[in-house]
C-alpha positions in Angstrom: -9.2 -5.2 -8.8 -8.8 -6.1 -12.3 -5.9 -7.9 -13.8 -3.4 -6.7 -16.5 -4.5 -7.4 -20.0 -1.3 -9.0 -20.6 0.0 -11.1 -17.6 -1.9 -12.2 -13.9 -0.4 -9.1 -12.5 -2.8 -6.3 -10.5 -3.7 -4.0 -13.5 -2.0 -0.4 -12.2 -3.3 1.4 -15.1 -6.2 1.0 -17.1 -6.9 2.9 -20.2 -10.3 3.8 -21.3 -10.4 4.1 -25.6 -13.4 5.4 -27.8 -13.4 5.1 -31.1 -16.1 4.8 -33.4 -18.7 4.8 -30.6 -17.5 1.9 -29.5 -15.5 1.8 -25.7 -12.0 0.0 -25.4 -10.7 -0.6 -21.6 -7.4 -2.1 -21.5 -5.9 -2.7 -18.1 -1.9 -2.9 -17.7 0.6 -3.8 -14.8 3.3 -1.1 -14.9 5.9 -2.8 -17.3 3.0 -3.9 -19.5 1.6 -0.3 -19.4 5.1 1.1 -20.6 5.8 -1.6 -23.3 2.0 -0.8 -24.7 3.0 3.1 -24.5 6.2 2.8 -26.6 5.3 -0.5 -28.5 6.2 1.7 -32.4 6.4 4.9 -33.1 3.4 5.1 -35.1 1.2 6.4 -32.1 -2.6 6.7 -32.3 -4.1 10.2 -30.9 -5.1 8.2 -28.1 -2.1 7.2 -27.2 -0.5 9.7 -27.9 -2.8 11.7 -25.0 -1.9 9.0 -23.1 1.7 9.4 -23.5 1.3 12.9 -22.9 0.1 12.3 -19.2 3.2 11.0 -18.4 6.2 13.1 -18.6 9.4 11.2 -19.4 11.6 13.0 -17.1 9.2 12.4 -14.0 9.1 8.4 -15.5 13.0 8.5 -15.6 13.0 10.1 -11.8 10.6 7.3 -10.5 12.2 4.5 -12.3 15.3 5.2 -11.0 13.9 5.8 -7.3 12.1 2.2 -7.1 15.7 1.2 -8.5 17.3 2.7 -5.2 14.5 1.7 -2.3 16.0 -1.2 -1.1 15.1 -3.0 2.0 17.8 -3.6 4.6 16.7 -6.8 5.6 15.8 -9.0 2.8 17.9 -6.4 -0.2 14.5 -6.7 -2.4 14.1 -3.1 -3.9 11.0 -1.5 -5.0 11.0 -2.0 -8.0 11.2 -6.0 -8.0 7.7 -5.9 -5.4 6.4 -3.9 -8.6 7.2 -6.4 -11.4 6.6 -9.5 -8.9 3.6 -8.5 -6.8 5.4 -9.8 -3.7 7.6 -9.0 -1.0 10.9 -10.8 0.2 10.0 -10.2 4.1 7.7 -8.5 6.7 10.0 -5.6 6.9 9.3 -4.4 3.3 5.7 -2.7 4.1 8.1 -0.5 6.6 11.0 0.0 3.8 8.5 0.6 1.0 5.7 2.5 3.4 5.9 6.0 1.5 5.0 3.7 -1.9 2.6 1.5 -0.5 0.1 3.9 1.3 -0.4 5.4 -2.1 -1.0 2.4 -4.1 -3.3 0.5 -1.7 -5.5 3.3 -0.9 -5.5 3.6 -4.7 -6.4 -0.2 -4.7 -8.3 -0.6 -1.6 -9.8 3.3 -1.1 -8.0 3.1 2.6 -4.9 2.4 4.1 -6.1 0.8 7.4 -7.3 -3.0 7.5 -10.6 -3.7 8.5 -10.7 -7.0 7.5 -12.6 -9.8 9.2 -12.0 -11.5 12.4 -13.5 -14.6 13.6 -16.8 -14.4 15.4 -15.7 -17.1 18.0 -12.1 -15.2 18.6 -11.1 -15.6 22.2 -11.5 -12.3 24.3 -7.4 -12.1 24.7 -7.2 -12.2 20.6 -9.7 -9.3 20.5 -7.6 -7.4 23.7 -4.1 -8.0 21.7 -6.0 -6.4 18.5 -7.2 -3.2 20.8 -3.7 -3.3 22.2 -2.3 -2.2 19.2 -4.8 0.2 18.1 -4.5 1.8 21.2 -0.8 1.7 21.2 -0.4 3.4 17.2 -3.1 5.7 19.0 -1.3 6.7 21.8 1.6 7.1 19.1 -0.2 9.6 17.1 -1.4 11.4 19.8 1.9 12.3 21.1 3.1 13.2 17.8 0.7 15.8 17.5 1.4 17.0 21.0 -2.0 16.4 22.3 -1.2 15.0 25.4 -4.8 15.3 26.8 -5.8 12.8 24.4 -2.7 10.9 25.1 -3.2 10.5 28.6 -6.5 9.0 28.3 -5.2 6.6 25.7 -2.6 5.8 28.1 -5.4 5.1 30.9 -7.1 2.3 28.1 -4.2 0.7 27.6 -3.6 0.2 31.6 -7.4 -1.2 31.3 -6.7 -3.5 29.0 -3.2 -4.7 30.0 -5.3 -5.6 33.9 -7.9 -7.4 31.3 -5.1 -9.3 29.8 -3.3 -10.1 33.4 -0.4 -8.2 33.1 1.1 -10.5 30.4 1.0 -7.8 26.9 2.3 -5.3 29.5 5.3 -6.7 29.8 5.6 -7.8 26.4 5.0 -4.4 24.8 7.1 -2.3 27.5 
């Protein structure tokens, strides 16, 4: 992920120019992007197509929306995790989840994390991980009212709950 042209910010934008033959990439955070867009009035054609992609009234509409997503537990709102890059507490990626899914399969072409896990990672560690899969599984499954499926989710979780000794039943129940 690149970096804004401006700041250290994640780049959210990037604009690709040609002029001349020769190629211009300029990569902006979100306030960078809008300062560059209305930096004078004297627009180039470029960014004036640029501009154009971007309708003010559905600019004004989002502004105003990060304004108002506020999380309950730490009172950051959206809007500050956009011009900071960080969040006040755990709970925002809940309070903020209809944003975020967007903007990290945007950044990361998923929304799951299939990050890395030690190779030497004790066999409880790798049950607790299953554990939850299985449990945002089972979840889904009886969302979508397929309780077939749910029921044989349910059966793996049992299994690994006896694997575990009992102790993440009673935990997670």
């Amino acid at each position: 992920m690149k970096p804004c042209s401006v700041c250290s910010k994640p780049a959210v934008y990037h604009v690709t120019m040609l002029k001349d033959g020769d190629v211009k990439e300029l990569h902006f955070c979100e306030s960078h992007f809008y300062e560059y867009m209305h930096k004078s009035d004297q627009k180039s054609p470029e960014e004036s197509f640029v501009e154009s992609l971007l309708p003010d009234s559905e600019m004004d509409e989002r502004t105003s929306e990060d304004e108002t997503m506020v999380c309950p537990n730490c009172g950051i709102t959206y809007k500050e995790f956009r011009e900071s890059g960080r969040f006040g507490c755990p709970h925002d990626y809940e309070s903020f989840r209809m944003r975020l899914l967007p903007l990290l399969e945007n950044i990361h072409n998923d929304t799951v994390h299939r990050g890395k896990r030690p190779q030497r990672a004790p066999l409880d560690s790798e049950n607790q991980f299953r554990l939850i899969q299985l449990r945002r599984d089972l979840s889904e499954a009886v969302e979508q009212e397929n309780y077939e499926q749910a029921a044989q989710i349910r059966d793996e979780i049992r299994k690994v709950e006896t694997e575990l000794g009992g102790s993440a039943g009673k935990q997670g129940a």
